[in-house]
C-alpha positions in Angstrom: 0.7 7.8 -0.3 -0.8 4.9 1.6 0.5 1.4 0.3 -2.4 0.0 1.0 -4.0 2.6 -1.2 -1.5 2.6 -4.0 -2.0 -1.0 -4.5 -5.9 -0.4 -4.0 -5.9 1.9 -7.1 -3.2 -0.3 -9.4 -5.9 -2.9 -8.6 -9.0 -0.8 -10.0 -6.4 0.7 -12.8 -5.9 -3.1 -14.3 -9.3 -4.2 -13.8 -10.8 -1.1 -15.6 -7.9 -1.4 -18.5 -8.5 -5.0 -18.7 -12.3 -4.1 -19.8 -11.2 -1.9 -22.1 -8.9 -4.0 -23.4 -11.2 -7.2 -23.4 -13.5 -4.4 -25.7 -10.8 -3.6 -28.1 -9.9 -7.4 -28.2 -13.5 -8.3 -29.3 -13.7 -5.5 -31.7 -10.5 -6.3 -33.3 -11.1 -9.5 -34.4 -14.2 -8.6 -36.1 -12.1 -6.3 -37.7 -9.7 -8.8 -38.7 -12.7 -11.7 -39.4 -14.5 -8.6 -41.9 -10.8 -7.8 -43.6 -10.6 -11.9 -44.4 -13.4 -12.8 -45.1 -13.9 -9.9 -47.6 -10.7 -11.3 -49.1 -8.7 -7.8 -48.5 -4.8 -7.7 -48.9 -2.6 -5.9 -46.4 -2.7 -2.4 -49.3 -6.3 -2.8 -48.9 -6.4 -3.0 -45.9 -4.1 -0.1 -45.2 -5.8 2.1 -48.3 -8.7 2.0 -46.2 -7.1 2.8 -42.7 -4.6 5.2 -44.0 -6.7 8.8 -42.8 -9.3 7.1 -40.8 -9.6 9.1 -37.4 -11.8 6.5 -36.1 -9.7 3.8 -36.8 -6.7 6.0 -35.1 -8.5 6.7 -32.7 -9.7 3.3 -31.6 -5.9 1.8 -31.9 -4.8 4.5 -29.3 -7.0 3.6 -26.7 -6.0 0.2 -27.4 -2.3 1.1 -27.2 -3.7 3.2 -23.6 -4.9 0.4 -22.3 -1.9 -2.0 -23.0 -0.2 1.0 -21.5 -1.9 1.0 -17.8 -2.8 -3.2 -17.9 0.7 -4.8 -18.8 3.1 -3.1 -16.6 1.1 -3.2 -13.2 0.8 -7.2 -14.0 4.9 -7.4 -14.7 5.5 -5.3 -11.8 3.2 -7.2 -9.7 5.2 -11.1 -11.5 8.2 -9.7 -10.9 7.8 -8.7 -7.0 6.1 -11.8 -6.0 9.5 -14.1 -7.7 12.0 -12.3 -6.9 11.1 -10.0 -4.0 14.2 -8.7 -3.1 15.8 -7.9 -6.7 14.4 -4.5 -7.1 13.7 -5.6 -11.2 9.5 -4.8 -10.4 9.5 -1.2 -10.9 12.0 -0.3 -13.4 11.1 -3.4 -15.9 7.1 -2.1 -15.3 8.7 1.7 -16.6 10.6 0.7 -19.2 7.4 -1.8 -20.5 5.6 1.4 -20.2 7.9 3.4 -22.0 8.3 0.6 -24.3 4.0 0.1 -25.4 3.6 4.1 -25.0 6.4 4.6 -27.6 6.4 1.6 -30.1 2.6 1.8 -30.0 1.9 4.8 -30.5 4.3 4.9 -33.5 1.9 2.3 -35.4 -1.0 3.7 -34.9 0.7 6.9 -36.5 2.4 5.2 -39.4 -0.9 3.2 -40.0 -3.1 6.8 -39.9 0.0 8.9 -42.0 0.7 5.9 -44.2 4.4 5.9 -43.2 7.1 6.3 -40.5 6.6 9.4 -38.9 
């Protein structure tokens, strides 16, 4: 594949996550100001998320999101500092790897209630 057009559609791929993730920010803390507000513990909180598809659902596109938008930005830090090092794409998998995995795992212990 073209350069050009790899870096083309990284671009659109970070923009388009960023406004997801700008979405899932915003909803979040609503989330979070409701949960306070209402005076709700952390066993509250988790009695009511604990089986929710929705709220399972919503966490994984965030974690989706984080997936796509933070390794294109480290791999795009890391090859304009230190150009010649050859750190850009392997750090960017393994942050990948990394949000994909850990992630994921909390939005499934939050939805089963424990470690899966």
């Amino acid at each position: 594949m073209n350069q050009a057009v790899l870096q083309a559609k990284l671009w659109y791929a970070q923009r388009i996550s960023a406004m997801v993730l700008g979405i899932c920010v915003a909803i979040h803390l609503i989330i979070i100001f409701y949960a306070i507000r209402g005076g709700l513990s952390a066993q509250e909180i988790l009695g009511r998320t604990q089986g929710n598809l929705l709220f399972a659902f919503f966490y994984e596109i965030f974690v989706l999101a984080c997936f796509v938008h933070a390794p294109i930005g480290i791999a795009n830090i890391l090859q304009e500092t230190f150009p010649r090092s050859g750190l850009a794409k392997p750090a960017a998998w393994l942050l990948a790897a990394l949000i994909l995995i850990l992630g994921s795992t909390a939005v499934l212990g939050v939805y089963t209630g424990g470690a899966p």
